[in-house]
C-alpha positions in Angstrom: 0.0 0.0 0.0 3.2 2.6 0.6 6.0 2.5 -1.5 9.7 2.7 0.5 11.7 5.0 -1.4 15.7 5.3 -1.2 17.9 7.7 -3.2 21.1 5.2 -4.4 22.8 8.1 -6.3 23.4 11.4 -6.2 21.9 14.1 -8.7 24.7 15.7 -8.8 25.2 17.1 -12.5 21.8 15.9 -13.7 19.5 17.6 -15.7 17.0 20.4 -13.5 13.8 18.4 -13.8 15.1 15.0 -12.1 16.9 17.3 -9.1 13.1 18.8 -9.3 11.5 15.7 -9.2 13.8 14.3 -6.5 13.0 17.4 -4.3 8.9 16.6 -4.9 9.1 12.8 -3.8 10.9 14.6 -0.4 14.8 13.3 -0.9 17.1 15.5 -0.2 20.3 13.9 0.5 21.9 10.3 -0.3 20.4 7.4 1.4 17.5 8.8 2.6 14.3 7.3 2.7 10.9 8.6 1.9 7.0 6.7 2.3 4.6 7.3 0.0 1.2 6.2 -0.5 0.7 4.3 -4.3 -0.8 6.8 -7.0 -0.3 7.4 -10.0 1.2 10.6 -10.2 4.3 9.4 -7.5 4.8 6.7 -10.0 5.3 8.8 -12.6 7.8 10.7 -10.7 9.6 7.3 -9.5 9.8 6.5 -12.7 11.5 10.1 -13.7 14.2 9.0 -11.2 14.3 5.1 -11.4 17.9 5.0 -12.0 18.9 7.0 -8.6 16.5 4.9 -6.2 15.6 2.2 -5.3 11.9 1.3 -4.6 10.1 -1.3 -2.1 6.5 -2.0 -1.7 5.7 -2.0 2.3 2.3 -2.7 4.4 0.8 0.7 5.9 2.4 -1.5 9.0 6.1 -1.1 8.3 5.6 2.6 7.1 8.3 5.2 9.8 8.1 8.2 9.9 10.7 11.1 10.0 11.2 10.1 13.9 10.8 7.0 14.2 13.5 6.4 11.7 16.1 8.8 13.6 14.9 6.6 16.8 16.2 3.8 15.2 19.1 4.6 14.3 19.9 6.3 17.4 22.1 4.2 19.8 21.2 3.3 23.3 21.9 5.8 26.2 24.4 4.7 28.8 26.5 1.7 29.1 26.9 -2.0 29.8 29.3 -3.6 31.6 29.8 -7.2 30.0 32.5 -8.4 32.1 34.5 -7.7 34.9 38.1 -8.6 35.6 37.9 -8.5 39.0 
């Protein structure tokens, strides 16, 4: 139901329109990932950029937003102590 957008390559030196349609879908820098509901008109513009990302179809379920992705990525506060050598 959402499609899982990543931008592979950069648009560096690339024509106005794909930076343009890039900037629509909500990419901005490499590696990051956007959600979008299917329709017609962001398949179009996938298919503007298809050789820069790469695309995954995902359940409403497994959709993150900006937050919850930062979240994840984020490491655990504090420490652990896994052994001792006393």
């Amino acid at each position: 139901t959402h499609y899982r957008i990543t931008l592979r390559r950069s648009a560096i030196a690339l024509p106005k329109n794909i930076k343009g349609t890039l900037v629509a879908l909500g990419i901005h820098r490499r590696l990051q990932t956007v959600y979008h509901r299917h329709s017609p008109d962001i398949a179009g513009k996938i298919l503007t950029a298809k050789e820069l990302v790469t695309v995954e179809n995902v359940p409403a379920s497994a959709v993150r937003t900006k937050l919850e992705q930062r979240l994840e990525r984020k490491a655990p506060r504090g420490y652990e102590v896994m052994g001792s050598k006393l």
